[in-house]
PyMOL CGO cylinders between C-alpha atoms (Angstrom):
from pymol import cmd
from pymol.cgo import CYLINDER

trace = [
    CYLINDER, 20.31, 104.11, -0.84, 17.64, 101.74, 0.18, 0.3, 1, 1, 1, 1, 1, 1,
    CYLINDER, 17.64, 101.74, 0.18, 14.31, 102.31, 0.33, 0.3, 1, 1, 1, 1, 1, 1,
    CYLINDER, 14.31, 102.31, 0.33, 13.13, 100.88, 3.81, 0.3, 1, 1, 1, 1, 1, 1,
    CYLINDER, 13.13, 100.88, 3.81, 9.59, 99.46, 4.50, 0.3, 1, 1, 1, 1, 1, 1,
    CYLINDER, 9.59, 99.46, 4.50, 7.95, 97.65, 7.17, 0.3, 1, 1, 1, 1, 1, 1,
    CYLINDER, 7.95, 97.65, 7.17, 8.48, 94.44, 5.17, 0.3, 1, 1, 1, 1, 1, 1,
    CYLINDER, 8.48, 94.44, 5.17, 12.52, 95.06, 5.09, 0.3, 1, 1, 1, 1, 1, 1,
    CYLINDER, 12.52, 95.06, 5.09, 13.33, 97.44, 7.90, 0.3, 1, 1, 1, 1, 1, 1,
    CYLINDER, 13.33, 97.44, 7.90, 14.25, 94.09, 9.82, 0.3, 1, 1, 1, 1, 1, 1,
    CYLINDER, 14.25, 94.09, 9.82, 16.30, 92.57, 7.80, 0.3, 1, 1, 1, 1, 1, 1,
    CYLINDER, 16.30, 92.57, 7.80, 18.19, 95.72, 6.96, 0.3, 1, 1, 1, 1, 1, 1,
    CYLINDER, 18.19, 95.72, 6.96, 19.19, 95.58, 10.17, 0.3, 1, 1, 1, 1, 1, 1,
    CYLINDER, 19.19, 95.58, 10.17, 20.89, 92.49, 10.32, 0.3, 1, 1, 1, 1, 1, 1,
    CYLINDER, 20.89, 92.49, 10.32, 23.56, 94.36, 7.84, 0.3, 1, 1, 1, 1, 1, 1,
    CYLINDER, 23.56, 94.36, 7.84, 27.01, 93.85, 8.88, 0.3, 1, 1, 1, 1, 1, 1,
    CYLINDER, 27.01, 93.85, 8.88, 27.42, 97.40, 8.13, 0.3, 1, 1, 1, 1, 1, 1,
    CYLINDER, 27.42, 97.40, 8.13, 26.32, 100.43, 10.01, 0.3, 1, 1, 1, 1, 1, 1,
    CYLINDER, 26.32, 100.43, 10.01, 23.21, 101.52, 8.81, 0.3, 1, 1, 1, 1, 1, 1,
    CYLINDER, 23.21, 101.52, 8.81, 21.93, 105.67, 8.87, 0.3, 1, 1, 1, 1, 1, 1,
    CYLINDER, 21.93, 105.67, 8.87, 18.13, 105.81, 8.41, 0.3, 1, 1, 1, 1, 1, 1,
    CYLINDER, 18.13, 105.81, 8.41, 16.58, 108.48, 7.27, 0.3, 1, 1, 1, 1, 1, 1,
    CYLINDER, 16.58, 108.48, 7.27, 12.87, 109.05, 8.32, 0.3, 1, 1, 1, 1, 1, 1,
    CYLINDER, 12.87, 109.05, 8.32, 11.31, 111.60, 6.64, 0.3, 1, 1, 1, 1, 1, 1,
    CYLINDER, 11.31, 111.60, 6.64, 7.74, 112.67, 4.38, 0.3, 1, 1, 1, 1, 1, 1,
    CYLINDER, 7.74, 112.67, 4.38, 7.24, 113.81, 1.54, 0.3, 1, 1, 1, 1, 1, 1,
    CYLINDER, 7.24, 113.81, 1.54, 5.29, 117.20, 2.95, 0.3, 1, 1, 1, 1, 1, 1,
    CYLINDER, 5.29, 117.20, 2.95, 8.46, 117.80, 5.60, 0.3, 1, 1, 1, 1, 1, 1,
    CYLINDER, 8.46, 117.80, 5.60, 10.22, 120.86, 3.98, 0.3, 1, 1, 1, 1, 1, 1,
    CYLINDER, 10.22, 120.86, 3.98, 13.17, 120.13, 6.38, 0.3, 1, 1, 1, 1, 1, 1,
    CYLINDER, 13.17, 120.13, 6.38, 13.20, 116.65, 4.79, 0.3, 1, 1, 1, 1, 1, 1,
    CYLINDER, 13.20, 116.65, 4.79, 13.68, 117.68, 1.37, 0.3, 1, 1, 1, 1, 1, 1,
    CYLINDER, 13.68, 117.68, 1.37, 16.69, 120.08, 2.21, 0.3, 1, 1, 1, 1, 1, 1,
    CYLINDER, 16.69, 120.08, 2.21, 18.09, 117.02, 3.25, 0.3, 1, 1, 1, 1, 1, 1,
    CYLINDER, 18.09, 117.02, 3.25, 17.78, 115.00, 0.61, 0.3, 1, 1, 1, 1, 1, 1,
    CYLINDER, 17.78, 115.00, 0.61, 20.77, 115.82, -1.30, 0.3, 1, 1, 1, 1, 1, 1,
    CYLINDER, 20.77, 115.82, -1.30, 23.07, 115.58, 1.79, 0.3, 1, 1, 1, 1, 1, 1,
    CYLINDER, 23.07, 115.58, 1.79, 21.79, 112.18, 2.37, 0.3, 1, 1, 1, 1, 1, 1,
    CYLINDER, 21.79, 112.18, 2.37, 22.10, 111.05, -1.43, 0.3, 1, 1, 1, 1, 1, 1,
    CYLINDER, 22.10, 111.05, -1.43, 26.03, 112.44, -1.27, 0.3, 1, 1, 1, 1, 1, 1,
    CYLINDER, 26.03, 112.44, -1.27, 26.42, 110.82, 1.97, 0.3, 1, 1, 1, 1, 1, 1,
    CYLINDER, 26.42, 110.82, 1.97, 24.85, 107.16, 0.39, 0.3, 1, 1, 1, 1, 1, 1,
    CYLINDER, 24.85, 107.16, 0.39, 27.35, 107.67, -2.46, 0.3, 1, 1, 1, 1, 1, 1,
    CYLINDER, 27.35, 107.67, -2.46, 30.24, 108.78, -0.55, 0.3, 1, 1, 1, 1, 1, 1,
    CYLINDER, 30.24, 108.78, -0.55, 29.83, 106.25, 2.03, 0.3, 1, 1, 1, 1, 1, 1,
    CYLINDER, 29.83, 106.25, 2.03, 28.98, 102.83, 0.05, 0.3, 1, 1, 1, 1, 1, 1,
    CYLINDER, 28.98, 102.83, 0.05, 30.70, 99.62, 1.03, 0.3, 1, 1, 1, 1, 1, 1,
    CYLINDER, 30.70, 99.62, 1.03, 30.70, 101.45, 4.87, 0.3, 1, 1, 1, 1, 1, 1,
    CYLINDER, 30.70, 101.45, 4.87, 27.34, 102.50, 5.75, 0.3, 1, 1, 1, 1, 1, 1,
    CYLINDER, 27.34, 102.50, 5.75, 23.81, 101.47, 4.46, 0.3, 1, 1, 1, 1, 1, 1,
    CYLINDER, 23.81, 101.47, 4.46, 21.90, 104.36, 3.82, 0.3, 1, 1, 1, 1, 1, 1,
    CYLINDER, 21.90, 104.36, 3.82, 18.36, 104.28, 4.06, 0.3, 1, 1, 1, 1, 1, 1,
    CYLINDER, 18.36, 104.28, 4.06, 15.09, 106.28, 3.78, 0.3, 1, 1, 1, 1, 1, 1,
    CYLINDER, 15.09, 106.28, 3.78, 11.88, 105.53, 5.38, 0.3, 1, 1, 1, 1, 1, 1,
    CYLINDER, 11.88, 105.53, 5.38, 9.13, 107.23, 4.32, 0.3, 1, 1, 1, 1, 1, 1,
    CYLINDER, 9.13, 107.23, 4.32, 6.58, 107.97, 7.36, 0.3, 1, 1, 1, 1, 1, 1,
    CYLINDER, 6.58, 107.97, 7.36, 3.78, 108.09, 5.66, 0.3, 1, 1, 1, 1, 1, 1,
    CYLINDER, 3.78, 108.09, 5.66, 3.53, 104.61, 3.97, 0.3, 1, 1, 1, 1, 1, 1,
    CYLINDER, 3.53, 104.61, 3.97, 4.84, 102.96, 6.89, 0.3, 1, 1, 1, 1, 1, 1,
    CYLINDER, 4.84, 102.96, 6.89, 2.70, 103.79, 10.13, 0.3, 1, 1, 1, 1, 1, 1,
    CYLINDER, 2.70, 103.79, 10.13, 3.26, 100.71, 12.23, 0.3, 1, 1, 1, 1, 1, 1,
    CYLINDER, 3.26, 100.71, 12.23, 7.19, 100.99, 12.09, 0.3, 1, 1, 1, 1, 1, 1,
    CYLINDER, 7.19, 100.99, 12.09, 6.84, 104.76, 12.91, 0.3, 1, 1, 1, 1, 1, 1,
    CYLINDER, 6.84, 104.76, 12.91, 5.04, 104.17, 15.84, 0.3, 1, 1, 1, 1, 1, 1,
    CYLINDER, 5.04, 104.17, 15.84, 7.33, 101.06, 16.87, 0.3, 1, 1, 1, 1, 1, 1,
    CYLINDER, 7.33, 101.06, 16.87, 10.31, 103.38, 16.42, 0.3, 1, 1, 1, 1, 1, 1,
    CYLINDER, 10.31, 103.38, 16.42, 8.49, 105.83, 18.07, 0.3, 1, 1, 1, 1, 1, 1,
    CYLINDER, 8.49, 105.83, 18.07, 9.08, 109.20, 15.65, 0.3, 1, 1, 1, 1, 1, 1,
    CYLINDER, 9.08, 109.20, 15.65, 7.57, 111.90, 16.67, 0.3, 1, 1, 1, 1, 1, 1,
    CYLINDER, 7.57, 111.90, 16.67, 9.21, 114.48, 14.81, 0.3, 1, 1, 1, 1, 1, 1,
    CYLINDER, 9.21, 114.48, 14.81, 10.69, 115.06, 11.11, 0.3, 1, 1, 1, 1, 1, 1,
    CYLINDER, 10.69, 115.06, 11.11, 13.26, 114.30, 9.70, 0.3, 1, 1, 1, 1, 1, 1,
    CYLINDER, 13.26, 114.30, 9.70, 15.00, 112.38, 12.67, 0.3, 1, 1, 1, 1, 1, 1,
    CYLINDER, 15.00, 112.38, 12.67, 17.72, 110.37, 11.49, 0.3, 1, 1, 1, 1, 1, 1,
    CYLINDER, 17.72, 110.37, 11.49, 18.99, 106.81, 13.02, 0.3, 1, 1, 1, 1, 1, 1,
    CYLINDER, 18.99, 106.81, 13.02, 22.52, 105.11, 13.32, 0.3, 1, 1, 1, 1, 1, 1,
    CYLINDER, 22.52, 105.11, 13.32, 22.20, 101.54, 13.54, 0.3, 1, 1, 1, 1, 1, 1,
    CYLINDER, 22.20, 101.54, 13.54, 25.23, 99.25, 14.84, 0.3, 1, 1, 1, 1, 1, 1,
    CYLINDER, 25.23, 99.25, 14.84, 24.96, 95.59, 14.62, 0.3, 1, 1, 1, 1, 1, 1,
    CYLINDER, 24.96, 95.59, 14.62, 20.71, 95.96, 15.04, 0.3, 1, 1, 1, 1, 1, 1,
    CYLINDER, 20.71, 95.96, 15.04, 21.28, 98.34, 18.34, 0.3, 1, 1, 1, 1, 1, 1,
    CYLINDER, 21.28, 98.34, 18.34, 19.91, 102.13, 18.10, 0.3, 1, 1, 1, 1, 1, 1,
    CYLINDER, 19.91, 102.13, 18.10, 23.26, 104.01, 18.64, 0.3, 1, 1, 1, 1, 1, 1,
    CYLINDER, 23.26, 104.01, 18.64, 22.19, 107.84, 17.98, 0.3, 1, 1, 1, 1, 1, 1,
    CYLINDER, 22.19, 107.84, 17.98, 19.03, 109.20, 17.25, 0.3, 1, 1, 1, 1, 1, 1,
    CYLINDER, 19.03, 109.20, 17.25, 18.89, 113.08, 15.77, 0.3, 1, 1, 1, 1, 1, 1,
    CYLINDER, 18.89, 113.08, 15.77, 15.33, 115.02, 14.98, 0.3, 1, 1, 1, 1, 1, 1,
    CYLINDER, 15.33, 115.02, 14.98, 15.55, 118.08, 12.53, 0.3, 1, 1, 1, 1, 1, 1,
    CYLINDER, 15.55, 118.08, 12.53, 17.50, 119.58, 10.70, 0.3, 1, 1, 1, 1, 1, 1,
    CYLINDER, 17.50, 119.58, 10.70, 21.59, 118.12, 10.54, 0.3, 1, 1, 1, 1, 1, 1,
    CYLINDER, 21.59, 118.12, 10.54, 25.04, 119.20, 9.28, 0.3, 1, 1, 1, 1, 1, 1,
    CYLINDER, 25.04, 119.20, 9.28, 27.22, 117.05, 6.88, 0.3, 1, 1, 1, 1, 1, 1,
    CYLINDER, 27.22, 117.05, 6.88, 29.33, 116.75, 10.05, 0.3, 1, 1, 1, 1, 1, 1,
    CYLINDER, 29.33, 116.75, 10.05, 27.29, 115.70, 12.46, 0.3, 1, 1, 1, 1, 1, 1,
    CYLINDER, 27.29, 115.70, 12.46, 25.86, 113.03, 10.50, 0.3, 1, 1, 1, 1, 1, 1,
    CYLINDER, 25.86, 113.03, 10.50, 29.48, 111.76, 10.25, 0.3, 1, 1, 1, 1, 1, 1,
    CYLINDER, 29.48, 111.76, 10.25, 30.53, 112.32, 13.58, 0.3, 1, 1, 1, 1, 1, 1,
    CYLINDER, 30.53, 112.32, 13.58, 27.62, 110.06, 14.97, 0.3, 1, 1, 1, 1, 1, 1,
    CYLINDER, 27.62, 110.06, 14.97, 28.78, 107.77, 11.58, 0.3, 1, 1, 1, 1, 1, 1,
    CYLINDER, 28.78, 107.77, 11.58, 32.58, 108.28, 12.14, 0.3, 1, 1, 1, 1, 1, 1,
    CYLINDER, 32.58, 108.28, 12.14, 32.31, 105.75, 16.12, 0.3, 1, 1, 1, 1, 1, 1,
    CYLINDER, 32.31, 105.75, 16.12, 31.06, 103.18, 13.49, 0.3, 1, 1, 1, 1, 1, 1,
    CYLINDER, 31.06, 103.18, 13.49, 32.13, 103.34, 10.66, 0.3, 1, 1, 1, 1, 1, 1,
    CYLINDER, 32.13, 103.34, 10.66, 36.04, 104.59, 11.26, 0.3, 1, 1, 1, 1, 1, 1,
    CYLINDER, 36.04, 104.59, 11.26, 36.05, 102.19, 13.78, 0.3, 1, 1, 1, 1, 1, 1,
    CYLINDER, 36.05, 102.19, 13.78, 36.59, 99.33, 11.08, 0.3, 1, 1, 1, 1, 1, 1,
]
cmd.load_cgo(trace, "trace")
């Protein structure tokens, strides 16, 4: 899992890979019940997906460029392209189903 900043977030999205971001705060009670979903999902998914967390606090500018308004809302990158976007809460299986057009694809 990579932790993404306003210095990296662009390069991370010149990955060849699909890439989930996770945007989230420390404070967000919904983000911390899914933190260990996202860890298994960084784990089971390396070498197909990059995985990466964004925390909003320490990174204003990119929150407002991405324009978050809610927590956690989670991101599917495809070849530097917003593909899904989902705010709150999320099941292991729709994180893979939004996953599964980009990364089964391959």
């Amino acid at each position: 899992m990579i932790a993404v900043t306003e210095d990296n977030f662009d390069a991370l999205l010149t990955s060849k890979l699909p890439v989930l971001l996770d945007v989230y705060a420390d404070w967000c009670p919904p983000c911390r019940r899914m933190l260990p979903l996202i860890e298994s999902l960084a784990n089971e998914l390396e070498g197909r997906t990059v995985v990466g967390k964004l925390d909003s606090e320490a990174n204003p500018n990119l929150i407002a460029r991405l324009g978050i308004n809610s927590l956690p809302t989670f991101i599917v990158f495809d070849k530097g392209a917003e593909v899904h976007r989902m705010v709150g809460l999320q099941s292991r299986e729709m994180l893979l189903a939004r996953l599964g057009t980009t990364t089964l694809a391959g």
